[in-house]
N, C-alpha and C positions, 0 to 999 in steps of 0.2 A: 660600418664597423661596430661590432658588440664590445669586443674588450683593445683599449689600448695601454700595453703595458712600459713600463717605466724602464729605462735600462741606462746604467752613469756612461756618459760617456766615453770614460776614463777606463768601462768593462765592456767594452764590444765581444769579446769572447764570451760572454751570456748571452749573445743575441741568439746562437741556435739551441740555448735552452728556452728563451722566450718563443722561438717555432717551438717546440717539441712541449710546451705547454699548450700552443693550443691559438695565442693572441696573432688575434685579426691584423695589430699593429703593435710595432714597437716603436717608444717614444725613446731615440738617445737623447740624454738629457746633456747638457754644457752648461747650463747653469748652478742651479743649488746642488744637484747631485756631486758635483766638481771642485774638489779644492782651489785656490784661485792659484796656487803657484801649477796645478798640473792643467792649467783650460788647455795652455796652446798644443801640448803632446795628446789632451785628448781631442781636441779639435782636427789634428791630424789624424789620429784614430780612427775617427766617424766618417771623415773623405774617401779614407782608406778602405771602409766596410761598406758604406755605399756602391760600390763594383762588386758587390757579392749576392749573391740568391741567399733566398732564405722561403724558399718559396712561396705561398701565396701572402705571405705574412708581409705586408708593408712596413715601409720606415719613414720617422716622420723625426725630426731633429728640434731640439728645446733650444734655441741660441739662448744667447745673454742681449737683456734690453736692451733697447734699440729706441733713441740713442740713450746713452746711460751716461753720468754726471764723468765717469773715471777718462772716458775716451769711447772710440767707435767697435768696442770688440763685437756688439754685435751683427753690426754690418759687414767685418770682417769674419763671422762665421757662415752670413750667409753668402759669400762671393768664395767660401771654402764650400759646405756644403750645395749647393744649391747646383746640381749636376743630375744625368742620369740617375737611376736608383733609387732617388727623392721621392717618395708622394708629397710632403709637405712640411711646412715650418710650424711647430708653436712659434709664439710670441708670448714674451709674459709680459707682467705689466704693462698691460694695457690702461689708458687710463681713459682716451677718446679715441673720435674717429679717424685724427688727424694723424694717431702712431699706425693702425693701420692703411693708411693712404702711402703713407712713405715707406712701411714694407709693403705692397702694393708697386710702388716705383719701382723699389731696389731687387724687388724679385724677377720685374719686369725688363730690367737692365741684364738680370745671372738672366734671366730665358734667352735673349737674344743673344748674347754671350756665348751661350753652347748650345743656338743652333734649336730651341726650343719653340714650342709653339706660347700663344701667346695664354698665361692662365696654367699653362702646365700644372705649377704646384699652387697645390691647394694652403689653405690660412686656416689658422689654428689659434684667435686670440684667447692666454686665457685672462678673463675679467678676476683679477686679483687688488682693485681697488673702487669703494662706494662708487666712485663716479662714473667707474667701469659697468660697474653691474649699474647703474640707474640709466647709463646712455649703452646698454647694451643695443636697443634697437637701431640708432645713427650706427653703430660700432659695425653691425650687420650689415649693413646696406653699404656701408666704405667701401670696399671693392666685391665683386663678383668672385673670388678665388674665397673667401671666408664659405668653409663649410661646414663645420663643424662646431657652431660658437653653441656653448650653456655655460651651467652655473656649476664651479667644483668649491662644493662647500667641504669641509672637515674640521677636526680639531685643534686648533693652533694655528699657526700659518697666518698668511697675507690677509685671507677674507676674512676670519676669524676675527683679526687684531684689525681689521678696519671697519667692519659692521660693528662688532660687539657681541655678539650673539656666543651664550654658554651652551657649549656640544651635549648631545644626550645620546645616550646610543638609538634612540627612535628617531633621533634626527628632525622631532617636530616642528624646532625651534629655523630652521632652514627651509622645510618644505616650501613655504610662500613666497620666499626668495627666489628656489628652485623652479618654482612654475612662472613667474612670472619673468624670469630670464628667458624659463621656454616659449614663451608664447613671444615676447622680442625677437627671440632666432625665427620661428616660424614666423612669424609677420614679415622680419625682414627677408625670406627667402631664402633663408639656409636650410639646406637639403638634409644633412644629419645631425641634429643637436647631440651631446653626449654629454653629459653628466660625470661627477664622481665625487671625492675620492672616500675609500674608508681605508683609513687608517692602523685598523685592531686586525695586525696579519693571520694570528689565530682564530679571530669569530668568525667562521665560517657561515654561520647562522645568524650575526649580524650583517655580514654582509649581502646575504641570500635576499633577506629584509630589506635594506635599502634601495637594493638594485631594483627590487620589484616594484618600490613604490615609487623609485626611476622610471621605469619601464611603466606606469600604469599613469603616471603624470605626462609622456608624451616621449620621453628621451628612446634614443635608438641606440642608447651601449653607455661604457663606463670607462674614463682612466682606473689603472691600476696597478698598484705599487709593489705587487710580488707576482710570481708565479702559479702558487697555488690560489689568488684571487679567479684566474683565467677563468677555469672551467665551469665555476660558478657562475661569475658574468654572463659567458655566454649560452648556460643553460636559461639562466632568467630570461635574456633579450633573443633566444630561439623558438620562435613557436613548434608546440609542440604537433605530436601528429593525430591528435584529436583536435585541437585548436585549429587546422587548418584543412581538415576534413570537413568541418562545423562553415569554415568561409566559404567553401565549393559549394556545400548544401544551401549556405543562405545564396550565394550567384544562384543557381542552377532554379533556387525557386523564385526569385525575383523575375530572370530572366522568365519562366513558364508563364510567370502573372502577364508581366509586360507582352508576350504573345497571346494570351486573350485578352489584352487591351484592360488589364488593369494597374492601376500608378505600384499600389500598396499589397503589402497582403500579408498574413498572419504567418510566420515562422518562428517553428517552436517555441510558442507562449507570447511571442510579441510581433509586432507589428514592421514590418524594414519593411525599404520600396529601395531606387534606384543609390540613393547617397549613401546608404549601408550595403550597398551591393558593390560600389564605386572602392570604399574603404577595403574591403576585403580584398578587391583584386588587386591592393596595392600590394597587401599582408603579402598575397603568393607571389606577387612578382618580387619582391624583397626574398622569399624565403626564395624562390627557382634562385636566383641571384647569386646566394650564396652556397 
């Protein structure tokens, strides 16, 4: 998934403007998006929209912590959401491995509940506190349904006020956070890392910027908190159709070498053999995909 966008719980009727932008996925959010007297009419909400198409455009629901100090509201969001319609939960505040084990059970408990296989829905931790992001790689490996774990760094907010780190719109001050979360999810086997957030709805042009130096650190897409973010997103994390004209030509001449029994061979100005032929054919099977 290239872009996943933000949508209050509490506004499900923007969900077929989030299709009609464009996002891969919609995140209903239940928690900060949500005033706390309206969670439980929006939590019915989100049950409610879950029975609905939106076509290829997935939904993925933001419960409230789990467990959190006040009571179990997020266990009882997901034993509301966690049905048909689902691709997956965030989870916020993550802090270890042990928050994701227990939603790991409790998702495990909704699958068989309605009749679901076992893994159905996917995990969505996000690492919103230091010890989250320093034990991102245990965080990964917790259960097998985590797919989409990185680093969503921004201005203000959870990771801000818990690292310390002052925002720049180049984002320098984060990058090495950012990669080394990614290299955590790909170690521990998670399939799509995603990055985010920017914040600045208008910089179009900062955003453009970030996404790509997203996209060039390893990440496969971006949350994002408006609409007009979408299409930006997903042009950064789309290869384009010179980029992927470029990958057939590097296959096609790998492959030629490796039939007259050569490893390596020189394409356009450098040198690939099998592991740069390997990388590419992921590129098109990713891009056939979508």
């Amino acid at each position: 998934m290239r872009s996943l966008l933000f949508v209050p719980g509490n506004r499900t009727d923007w969900l077929p403007k989030a299709a009609a932008a464009g996002a891969d996925a919609a995140i209903l959010d239940l928690e900060d998006a949500v005033p706390e007297d309206a969670k439980d009419a929006a939590r019915d909400s989100v049950a409610h929209a879950l029975a609905s198409s939106y076509g290829p455009m997935r939904l993925l629901v933001r419960v409230n912590p789990l467990p959190e100090e006040a009571g179990w509201r997020g266990a009882d969001d997901l034993r509301a959401v966690a049905r048909p319609g689902l691709y997956g939960v965030v989870l916020p505040k993550v802090s270890c491995a042990d928050d994701i084990r227990l939603a790991d059970r409790l998702l495990s408990w909704c699958e068989r509940e309605q009749g679901l296989p076992q893994g159905h829905f996917a995990l969505l931790p996000l690492l919103e506190t230091a010890r989250a992001l320093r034990e991102a790689y245990d965080i990964g490996r917790a259960a097998d349904r985590v797919a989409h774990l990185g680093a969503l760094t921004a201005p203000g907010g959870d990771v801000e006020r818990a690292v310390g780190y002052r925002w720049s719109p180049e984002g320098t001050e984060t990058r090495d956070l950012r990669a080394r979360v990614l290299l955590d999810a790909r170690a521990a086997g998670c399939p799509h890392p995603v990055a985010g957030l920017w914040a600045d709805i208008p910089d179009l042009t900062g955003l453009e910027r970030f996404a790509a130096d997203n996209r060039a650190l390893g990440y496969e897409g971006m949350m994002v908190i408006h609409p007009s973010h979408v299409p930006v997103v997903n042009k950064v994390f789309t290869p384009g159709e010179d980029e992927l004209a470029r990958h057939a030509r590097l296959i096609a001449a790998v492959e030629r070498a490796q039939a007259e029994g050569t490893g390596a061979v020189r394409f356009e100005g450098r040198m690939v053999d099998e592991a740069m032929a390997a990388a590419s054919r992921e590129v098109l099977a990713r891009s056939r995909r979508r």
